[in-house]
DRENSEDREN-339474 format. One record per residue (C-alpha): residue number from 1; residue in one letter; x, y, z. Coordinates in pm, whole numbers, plus 50000, padded with zeros to 5 digits. Each point is the difference from the previous one (the first is absolute). Layout:
N
{NUM "A" {X Y Z}}
...
# end
This chain:
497
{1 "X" {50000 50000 50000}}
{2 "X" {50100 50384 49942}}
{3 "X" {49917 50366 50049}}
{4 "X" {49776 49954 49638}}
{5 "X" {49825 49686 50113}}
{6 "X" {49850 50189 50277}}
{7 "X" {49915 50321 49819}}
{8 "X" {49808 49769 49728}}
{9 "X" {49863 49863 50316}}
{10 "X" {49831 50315 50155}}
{11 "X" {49940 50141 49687}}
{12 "X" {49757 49763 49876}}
{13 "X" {49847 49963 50427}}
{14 "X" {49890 49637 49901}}
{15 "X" {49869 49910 50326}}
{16 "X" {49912 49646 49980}}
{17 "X" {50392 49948 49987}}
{18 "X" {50095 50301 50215}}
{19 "X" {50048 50035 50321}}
{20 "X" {50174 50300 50173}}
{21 "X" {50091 50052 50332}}
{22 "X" {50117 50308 50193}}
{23 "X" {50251 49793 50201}}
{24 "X" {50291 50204 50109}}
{25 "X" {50168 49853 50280}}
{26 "X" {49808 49616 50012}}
{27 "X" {49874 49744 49814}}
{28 "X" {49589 50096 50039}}
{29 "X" {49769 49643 50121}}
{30 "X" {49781 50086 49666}}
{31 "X" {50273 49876 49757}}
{32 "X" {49918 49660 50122}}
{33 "X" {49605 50014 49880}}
{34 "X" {50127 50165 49671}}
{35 "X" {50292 49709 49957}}
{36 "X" {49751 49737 50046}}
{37 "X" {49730 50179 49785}}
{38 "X" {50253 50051 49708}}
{39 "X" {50083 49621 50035}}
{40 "X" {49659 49919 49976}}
{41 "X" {49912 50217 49690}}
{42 "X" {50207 50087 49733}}
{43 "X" {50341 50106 50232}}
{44 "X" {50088 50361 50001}}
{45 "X" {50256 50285 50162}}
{46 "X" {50031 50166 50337}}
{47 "X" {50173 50277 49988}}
{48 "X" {50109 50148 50414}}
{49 "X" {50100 50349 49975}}
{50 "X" {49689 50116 49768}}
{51 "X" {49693 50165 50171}}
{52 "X" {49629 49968 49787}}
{53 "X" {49781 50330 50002}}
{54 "X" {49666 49755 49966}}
{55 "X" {49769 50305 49923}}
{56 "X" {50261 50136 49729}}
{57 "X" {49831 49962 49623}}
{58 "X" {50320 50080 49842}}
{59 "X" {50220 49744 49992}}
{60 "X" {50295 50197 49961}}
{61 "X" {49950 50157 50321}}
{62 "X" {49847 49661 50182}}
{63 "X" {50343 49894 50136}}
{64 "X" {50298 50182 50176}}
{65 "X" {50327 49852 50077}}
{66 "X" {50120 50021 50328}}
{67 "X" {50262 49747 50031}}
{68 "X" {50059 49759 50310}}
{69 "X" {50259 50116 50311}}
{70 "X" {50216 49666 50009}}
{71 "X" {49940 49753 49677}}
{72 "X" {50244 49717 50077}}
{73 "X" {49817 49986 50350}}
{74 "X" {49648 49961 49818}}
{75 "X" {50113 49748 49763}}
{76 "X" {50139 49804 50277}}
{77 "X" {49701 50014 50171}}
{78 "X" {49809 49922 49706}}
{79 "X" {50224 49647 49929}}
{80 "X" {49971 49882 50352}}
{81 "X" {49648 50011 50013}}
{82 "X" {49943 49892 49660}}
{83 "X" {50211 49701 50103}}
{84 "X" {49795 49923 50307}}
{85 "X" {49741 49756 49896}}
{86 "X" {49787 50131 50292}}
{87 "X" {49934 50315 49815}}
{88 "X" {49983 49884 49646}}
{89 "X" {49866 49633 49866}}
{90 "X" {50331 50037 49754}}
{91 "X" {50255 50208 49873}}
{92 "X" {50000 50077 49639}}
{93 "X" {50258 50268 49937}}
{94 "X" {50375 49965 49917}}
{95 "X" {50250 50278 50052}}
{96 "X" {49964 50144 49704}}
{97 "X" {49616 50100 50111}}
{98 "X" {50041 50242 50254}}
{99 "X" {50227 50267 49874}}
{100 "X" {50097 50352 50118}}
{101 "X" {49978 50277 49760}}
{102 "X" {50117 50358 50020}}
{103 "X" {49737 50212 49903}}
{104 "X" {50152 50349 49930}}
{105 "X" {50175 49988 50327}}
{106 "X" {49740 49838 50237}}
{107 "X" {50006 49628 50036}}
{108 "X" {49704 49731 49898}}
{109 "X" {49987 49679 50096}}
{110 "X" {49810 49786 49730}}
{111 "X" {49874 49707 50049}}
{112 "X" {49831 49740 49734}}
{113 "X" {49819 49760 50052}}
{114 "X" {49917 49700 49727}}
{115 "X" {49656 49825 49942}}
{116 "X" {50030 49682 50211}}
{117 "X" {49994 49690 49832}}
{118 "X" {49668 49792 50021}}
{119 "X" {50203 49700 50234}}
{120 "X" {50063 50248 50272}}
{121 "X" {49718 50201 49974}}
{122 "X" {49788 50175 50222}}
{123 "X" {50277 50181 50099}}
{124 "X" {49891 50105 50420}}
{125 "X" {50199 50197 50287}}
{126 "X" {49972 49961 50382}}
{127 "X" {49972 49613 49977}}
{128 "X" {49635 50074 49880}}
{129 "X" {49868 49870 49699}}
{130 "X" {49628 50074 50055}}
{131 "X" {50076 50345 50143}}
{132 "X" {50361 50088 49808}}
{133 "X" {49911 49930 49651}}
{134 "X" {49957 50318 49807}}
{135 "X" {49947 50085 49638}}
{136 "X" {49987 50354 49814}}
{137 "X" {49827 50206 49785}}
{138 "X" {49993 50332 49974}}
{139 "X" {49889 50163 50291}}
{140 "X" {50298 49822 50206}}
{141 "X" {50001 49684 50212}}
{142 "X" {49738 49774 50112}}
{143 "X" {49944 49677 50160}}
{144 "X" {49909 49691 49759}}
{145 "X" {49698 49818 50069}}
{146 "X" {49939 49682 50142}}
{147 "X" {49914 49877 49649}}
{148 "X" {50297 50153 49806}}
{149 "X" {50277 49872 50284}}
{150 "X" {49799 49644 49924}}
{151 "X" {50036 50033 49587}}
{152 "X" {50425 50119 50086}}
{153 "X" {49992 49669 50251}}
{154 "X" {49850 49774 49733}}
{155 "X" {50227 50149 49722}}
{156 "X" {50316 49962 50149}}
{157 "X" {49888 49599 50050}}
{158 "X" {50230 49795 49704}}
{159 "X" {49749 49771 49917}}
{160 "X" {49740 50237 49940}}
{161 "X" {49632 50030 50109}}
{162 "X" {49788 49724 49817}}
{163 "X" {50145 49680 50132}}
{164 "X" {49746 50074 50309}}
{165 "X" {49840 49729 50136}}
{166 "X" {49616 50034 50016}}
{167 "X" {49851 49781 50292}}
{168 "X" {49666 49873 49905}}
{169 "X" {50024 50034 49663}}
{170 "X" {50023 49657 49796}}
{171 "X" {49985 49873 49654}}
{172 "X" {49590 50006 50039}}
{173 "X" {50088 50402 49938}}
{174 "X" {50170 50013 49614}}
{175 "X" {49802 50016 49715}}
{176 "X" {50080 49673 49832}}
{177 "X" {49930 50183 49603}}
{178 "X" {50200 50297 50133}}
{179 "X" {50286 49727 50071}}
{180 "X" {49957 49746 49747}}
{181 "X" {50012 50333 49736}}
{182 "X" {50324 50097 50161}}
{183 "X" {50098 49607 49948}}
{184 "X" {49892 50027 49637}}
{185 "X" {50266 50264 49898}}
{186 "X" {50256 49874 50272}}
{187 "X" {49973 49613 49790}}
{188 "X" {50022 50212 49666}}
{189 "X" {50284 50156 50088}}
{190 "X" {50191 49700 50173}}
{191 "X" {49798 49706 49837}}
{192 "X" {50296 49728 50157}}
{193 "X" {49998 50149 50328}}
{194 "X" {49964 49752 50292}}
{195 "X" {49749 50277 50205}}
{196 "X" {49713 49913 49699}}
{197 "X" {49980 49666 50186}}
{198 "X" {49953 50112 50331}}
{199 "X" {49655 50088 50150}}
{200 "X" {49871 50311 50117}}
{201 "X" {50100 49987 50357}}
{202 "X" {50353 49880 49871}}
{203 "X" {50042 50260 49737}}
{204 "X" {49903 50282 50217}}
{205 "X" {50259 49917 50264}}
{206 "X" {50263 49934 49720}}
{207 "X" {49924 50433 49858}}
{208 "X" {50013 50088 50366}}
{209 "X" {49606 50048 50013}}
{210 "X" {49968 49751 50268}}
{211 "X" {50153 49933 50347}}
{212 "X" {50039 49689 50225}}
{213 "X" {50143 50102 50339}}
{214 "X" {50246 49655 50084}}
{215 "X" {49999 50076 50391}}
{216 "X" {49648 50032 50050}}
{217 "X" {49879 49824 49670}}
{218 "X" {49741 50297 49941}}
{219 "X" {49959 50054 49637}}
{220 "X" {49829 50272 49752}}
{221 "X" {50009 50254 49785}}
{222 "X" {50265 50323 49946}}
{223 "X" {49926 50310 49964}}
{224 "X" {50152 49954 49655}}
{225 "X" {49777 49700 49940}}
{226 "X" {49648 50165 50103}}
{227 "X" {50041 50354 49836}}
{228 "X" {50142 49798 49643}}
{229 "X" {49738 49720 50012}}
{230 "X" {49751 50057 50251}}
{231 "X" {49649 49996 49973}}
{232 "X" {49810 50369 50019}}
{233 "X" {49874 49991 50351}}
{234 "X" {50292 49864 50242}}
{235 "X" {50181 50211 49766}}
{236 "X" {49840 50341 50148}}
{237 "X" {49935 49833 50286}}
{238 "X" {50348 50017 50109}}
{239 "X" {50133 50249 49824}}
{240 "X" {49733 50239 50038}}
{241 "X" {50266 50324 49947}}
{242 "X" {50040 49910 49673}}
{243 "X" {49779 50100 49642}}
{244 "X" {50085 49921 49674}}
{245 "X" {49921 50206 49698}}
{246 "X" {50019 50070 49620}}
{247 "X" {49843 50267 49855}}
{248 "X" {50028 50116 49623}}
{249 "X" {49939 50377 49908}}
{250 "X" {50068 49966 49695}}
{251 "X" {49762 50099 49702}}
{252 "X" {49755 50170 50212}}
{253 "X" {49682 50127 49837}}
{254 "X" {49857 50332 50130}}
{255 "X" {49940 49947 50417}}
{256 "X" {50118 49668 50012}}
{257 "X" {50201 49918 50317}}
{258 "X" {50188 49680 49843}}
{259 "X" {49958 49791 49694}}
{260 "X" {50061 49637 50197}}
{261 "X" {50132 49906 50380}}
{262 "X" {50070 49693 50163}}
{263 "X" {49918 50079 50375}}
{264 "X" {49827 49706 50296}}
{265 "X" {49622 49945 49885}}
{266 "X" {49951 49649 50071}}
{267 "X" {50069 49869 49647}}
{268 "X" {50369 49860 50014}}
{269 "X" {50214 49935 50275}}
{270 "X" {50219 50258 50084}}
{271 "X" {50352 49874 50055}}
{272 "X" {50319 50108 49842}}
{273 "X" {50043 49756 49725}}
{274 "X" {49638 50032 49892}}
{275 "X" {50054 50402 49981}}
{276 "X" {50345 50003 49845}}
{277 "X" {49847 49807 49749}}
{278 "X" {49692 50174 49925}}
{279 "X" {50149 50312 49984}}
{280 "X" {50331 49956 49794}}
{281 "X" {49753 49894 49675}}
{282 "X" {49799 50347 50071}}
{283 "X" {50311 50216 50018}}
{284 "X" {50239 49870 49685}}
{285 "X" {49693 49906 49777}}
{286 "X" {50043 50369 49853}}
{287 "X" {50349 50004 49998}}
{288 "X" {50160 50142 49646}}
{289 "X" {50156 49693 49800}}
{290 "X" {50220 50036 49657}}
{291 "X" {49787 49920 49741}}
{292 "X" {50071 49687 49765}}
{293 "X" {49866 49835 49709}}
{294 "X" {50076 49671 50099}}
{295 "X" {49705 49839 50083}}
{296 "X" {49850 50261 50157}}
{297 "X" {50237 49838 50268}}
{298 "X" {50114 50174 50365}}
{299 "X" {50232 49976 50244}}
{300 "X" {49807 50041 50275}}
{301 "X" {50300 49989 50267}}
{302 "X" {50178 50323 49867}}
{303 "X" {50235 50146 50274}}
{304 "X" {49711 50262 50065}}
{305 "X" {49816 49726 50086}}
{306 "X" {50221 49844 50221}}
{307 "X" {50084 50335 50162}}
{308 "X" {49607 50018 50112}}
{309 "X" {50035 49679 50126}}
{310 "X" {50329 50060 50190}}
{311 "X" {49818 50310 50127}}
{312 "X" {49695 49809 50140}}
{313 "X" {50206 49699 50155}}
{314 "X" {50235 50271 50187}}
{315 "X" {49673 50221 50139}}
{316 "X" {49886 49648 50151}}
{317 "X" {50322 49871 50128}}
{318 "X" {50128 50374 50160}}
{319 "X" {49676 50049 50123}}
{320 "X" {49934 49972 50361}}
{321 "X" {49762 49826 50067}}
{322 "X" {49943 50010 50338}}
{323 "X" {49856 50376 50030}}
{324 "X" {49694 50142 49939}}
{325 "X" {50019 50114 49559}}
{326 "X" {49893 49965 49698}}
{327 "X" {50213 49797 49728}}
{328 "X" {49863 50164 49713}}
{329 "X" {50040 49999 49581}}
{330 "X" {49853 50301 49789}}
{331 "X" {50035 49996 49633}}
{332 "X" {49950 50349 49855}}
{333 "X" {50000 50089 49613}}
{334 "X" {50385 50112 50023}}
{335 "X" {50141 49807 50330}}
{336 "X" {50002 49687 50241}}
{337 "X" {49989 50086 50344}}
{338 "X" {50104 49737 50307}}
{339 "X" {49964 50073 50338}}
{340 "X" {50049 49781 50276}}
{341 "X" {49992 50063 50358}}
{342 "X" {50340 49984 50226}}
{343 "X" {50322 50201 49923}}
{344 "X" {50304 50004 49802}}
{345 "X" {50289 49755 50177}}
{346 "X" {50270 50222 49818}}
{347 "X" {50010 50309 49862}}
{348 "X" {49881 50092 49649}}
{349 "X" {50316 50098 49891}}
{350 "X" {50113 49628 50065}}
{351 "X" {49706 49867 49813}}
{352 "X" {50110 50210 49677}}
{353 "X" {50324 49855 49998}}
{354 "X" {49913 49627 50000}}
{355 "X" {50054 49901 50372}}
{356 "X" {49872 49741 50125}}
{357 "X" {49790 49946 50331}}
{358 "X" {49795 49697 50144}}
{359 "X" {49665 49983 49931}}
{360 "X" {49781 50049 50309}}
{361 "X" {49782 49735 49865}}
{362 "X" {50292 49697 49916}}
{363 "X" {49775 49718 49971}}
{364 "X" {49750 50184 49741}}
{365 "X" {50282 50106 49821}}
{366 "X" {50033 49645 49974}}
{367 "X" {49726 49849 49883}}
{368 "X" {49987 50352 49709}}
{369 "X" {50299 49916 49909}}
{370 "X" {49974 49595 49948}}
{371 "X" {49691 50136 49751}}
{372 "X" {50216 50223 49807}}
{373 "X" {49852 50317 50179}}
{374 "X" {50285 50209 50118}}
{375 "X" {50349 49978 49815}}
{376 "X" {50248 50093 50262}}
{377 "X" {50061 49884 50357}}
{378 "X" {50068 50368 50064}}
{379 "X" {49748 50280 49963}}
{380 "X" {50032 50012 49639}}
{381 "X" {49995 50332 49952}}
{382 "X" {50229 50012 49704}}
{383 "X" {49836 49773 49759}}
{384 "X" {49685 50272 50016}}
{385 "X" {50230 50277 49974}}
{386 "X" {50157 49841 49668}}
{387 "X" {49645 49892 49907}}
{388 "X" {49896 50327 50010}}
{389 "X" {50304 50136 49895}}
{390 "X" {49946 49824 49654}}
{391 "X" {49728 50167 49869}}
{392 "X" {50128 50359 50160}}
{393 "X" {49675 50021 50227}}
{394 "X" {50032 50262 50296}}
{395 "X" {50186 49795 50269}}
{396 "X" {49805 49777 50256}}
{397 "X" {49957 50221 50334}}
{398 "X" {50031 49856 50337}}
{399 "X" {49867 50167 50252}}
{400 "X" {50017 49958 50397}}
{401 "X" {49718 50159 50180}}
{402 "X" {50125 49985 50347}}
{403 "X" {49694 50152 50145}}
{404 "X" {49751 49759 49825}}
{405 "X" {50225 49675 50082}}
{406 "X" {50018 49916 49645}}
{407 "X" {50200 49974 49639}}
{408 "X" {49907 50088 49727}}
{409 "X" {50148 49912 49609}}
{410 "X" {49867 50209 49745}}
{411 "X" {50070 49851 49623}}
{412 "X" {49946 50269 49753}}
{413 "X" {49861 49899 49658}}
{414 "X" {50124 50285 49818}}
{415 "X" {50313 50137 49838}}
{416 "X" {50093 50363 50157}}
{417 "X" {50015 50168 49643}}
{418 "X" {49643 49950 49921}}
{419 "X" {49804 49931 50308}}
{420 "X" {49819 49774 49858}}
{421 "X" {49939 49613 50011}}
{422 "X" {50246 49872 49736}}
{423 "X" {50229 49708 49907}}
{424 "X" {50304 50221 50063}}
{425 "X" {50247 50157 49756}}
{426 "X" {50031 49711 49782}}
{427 "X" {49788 50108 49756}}
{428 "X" {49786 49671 49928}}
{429 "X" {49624 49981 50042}}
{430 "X" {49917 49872 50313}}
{431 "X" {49683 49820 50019}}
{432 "X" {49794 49849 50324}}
{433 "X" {49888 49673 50028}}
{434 "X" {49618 50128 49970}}
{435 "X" {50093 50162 49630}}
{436 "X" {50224 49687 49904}}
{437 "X" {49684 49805 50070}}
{438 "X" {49800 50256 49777}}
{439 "X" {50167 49975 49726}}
{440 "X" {50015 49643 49994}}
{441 "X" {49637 50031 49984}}
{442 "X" {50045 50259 49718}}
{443 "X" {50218 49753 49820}}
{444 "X" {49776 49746 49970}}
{445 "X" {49688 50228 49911}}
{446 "X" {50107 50340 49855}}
{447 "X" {49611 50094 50029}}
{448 "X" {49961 49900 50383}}
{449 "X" {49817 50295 50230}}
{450 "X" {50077 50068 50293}}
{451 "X" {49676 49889 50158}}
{452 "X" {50120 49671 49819}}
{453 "X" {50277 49996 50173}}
{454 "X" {49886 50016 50317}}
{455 "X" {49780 49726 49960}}
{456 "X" {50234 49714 49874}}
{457 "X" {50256 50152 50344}}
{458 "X" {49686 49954 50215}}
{459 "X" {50069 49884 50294}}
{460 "X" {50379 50087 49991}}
{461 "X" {50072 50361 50257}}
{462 "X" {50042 50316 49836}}
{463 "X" {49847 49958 49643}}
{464 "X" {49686 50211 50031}}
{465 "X" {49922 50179 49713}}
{466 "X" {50054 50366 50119}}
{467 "X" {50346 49822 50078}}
{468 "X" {50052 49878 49663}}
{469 "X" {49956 50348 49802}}
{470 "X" {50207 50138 50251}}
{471 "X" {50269 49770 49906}}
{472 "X" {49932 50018 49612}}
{473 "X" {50001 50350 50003}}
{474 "X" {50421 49970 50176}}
{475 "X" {50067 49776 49662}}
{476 "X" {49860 50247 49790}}
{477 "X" {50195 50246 50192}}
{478 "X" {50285 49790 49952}}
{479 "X" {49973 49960 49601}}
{480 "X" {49982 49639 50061}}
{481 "X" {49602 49983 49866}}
{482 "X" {49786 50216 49819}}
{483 "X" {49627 49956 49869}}
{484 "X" {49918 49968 49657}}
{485 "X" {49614 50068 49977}}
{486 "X" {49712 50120 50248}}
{487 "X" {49920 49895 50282}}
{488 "X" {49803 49700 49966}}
{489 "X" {50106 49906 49578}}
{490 "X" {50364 50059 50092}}
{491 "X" {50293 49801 50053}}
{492 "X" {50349 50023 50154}}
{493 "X" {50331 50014 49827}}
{494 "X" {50293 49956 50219}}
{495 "X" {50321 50143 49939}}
{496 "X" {50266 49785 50174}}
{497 "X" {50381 50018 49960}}
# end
């Protein structure tokens, strides 16, 4: 640290990670709160020696530097007691940390302090963890709540959160189709694996989604194995915290509220694997594909497609599932949003760059992973970023909302030059799956309506008409078709490459 890293500092007055003290001649008892609420949060700077004018609007003239009397005595009696594991839970600072600077004569002692890692986190003083824990935002420190020093306890557990044993809760409480489904794509996937053999009981407790205690000989379900497979009532019956929901916003029509959602109303049974799998259809169906005259043929597993999947599998296996939220999916006309309840184990920052963290939900991982859901044993992160990077879309936003207990991953479908929803800078048509299916139609009938249309896709989601001539009107847009003819006598003549 230098004289310029503290005048940044105070110039910009960013007091989530700013702390200053008048502290002249001693080390003051509040630098202890603030230590363990920058640990806790996103780590920060004290600066001794500095006095804040709280009711000053300028920040130019919020701060005034006083200096301290005797620096090498503070900074000794800062390292003894940040030694002494009866004030602080652990030390996380290295010499290099607390530093003091000359500030045009009078002397500042700085002190930063990094973001704890999840395994020793919450961070507590006074040999207090219910009463020492302390996190920030910006109107200083305050003490953490029962429920966030329980979410840092169960983070900073290795083996993560889902391997919970659930007394009372047997095989009676999966959903055998929810299972046997999962089996299905499991088999296709590993058709010579020795698990296809086993029975239900057996292959839950082989994925980790069942339990059998060998002192006591009590057996049952996880946590991992009721919220994947479990039927819909012992499912909110014990984890009654906990809603899941998919909404799409997308091609709204005057006052509509949402186009389609996927929320608890009695027809399916809501567990993880049966809403993962509803959902992921829903979101990609619309996703922009090159467009080929091979057959008509797709590949329906481009790496957009895979990054929405890696995006849903992470919001379920990050999320914590243990406090009250909402793990939801909204689909808008230009963006995927994910939000799931519980907080980010490492900072963004780290996320960006590729590293890796455990997932707090190992054993769901798991079984995602054994179906092909989920491409990394890390977060994944980068394969969206390239993903997205590929067709020069806005970069994927994520977003912790520290005050809502909850992440949130915003995908952008759109390129930043035009706004708009496109296949990126390529410049090849892009065409849905809805308008590949169209003109298939249009193929084999160059006189087909519309209303024609709709009837041989009846029965199949999102062909209505009004849907239809939306989407023939885009091709027409596009120069791919055109309409020779009125209305009703006319024909289509397509105009492919």
């Amino acid at each position: 640290m230098d004289k310029n890293t503290i005048k940044e500092a105070l110039r910009t007055g960013e007091r989530v990670t700013l702390e200053c003290k008048r502290a002249q001649s001693d080390v003051p008892s509040s630098v202890w709160q603030t230590y363990s609420s920058f640990a806790n949060t996103k780590g920060g700077l004290i600066l001794l020696g500095v006095e804040e004018h709280m009711g000053e609007l300028d920040i130019a003239q919020r701060y005034s530097i006083l200096g301290v009397n005797n620096p090498d005595k503070i900074r000794k009696d800062f390292w003894n007691l940040a030694n002494d594991p009866e004030k602080v839970s652990v030390n996380l600072l290295t010499d290099d940390d607390v530093d003091c600077i000359d500030m045009d004569g009078k002397k500042v002692v700085a002190i930063r302090i990094p973001r704890a890692d999840y395994t020793v986190r919450p961070v507590y003083i006074n040999n207090n963890l219910m009463r020492g824990t302390y996190q920030r935002n910006h109107e200083g420190d305050y003490h953490c709540s029962e429920e966030v020093i329980r979410m840092m306890v169960r983070d900073a557990f290795p083996d993560g959160n889902d391997r919970l044993f659930l007394e009372h809760y047997t095989i009676d409480d999966i959903d055998i189709p929810t299972l046997e489904a999962y089996r299905n794509h499991f088999n296709s996937r590993y058709p010579e694996h020795v698990f296809n053999k086993l029975d239900h009981k057996e292959f839950l407790h082989q994925m980790g989604g069942y339990a059998i205690n060998r002192e006591t000989g009590e057996e049952g379900l996880t946590m991992a194995g009721l919220l994947m497979f479990g039927k819909g009532l012992p499912v909110r019956e014990r984890f009654d915290n906990l809603r899941l929901d998919y909404i799409d916003k997308s091609h709204l029509i005057g006052d509509q509220r949402y186009s389609d959602r996927l929320t608890y109303d009695g027809t399916w049974e809501n567990n993880l694997f049966n809403f993962a799998t509803f959902v992921l259809p829903r979101l990609t169906k619309e996703l922009p594909r090159p467009f080929k005259m091979e057959g008509m043929e797709r590949d329906d597993d481009t790496p957009q497609h895979k990054a929405v999947r890696e995006a849903m599998t992470n919001a379920i296996i990050h999320a914590d599932l243990m406090i009250d939220g909402v793990l939801k999916v909204e689909k808008f006309d230009d963006r995927f949003v994910f939000t799931n309840p519980g907080l980010l184990k490492i900072p963004v920052e780290q996320i960006y760059s590729g590293y890796e963290t455990r997932a707090r939900n190992q054993r769901i991982q798991n079984m995602f992973r054994m179906i092909g859901f989920g491409e990394n044993l890390g977060s994944g992160f980068p394969l969206i970023l390239s993903a997205w990077n590929e067709k020069h879309w806005l970069e994927p936003e994520l977003i912790e909302q520290a005050e809502l207990r909850q992440v949130k991953l915003v995908l952008y479908i759109r390129s930043q030059e035009d706004g708009g929803k496109d296949g990126g800078k390529d410049g090849g048509k892009q065409l849905t799956e809805k308008q590949l299916i169209i003109l298939n139609m249009i193929l084999e009938d160059h006189t087909i309506s519309a209303n024609e249309m709709a009837d041989k896709m009846s029965g199949k989601e999102g062909f209505a008409v009004r849907t239809i001539e939306r989407e023939l009107s885009k091709l027409r847009e596009l120069g791919i078709l055109s309409r020779k003819g009125g209305r009703k006598n006319g024909e289509w003549e397509t105009h492919l490459p």
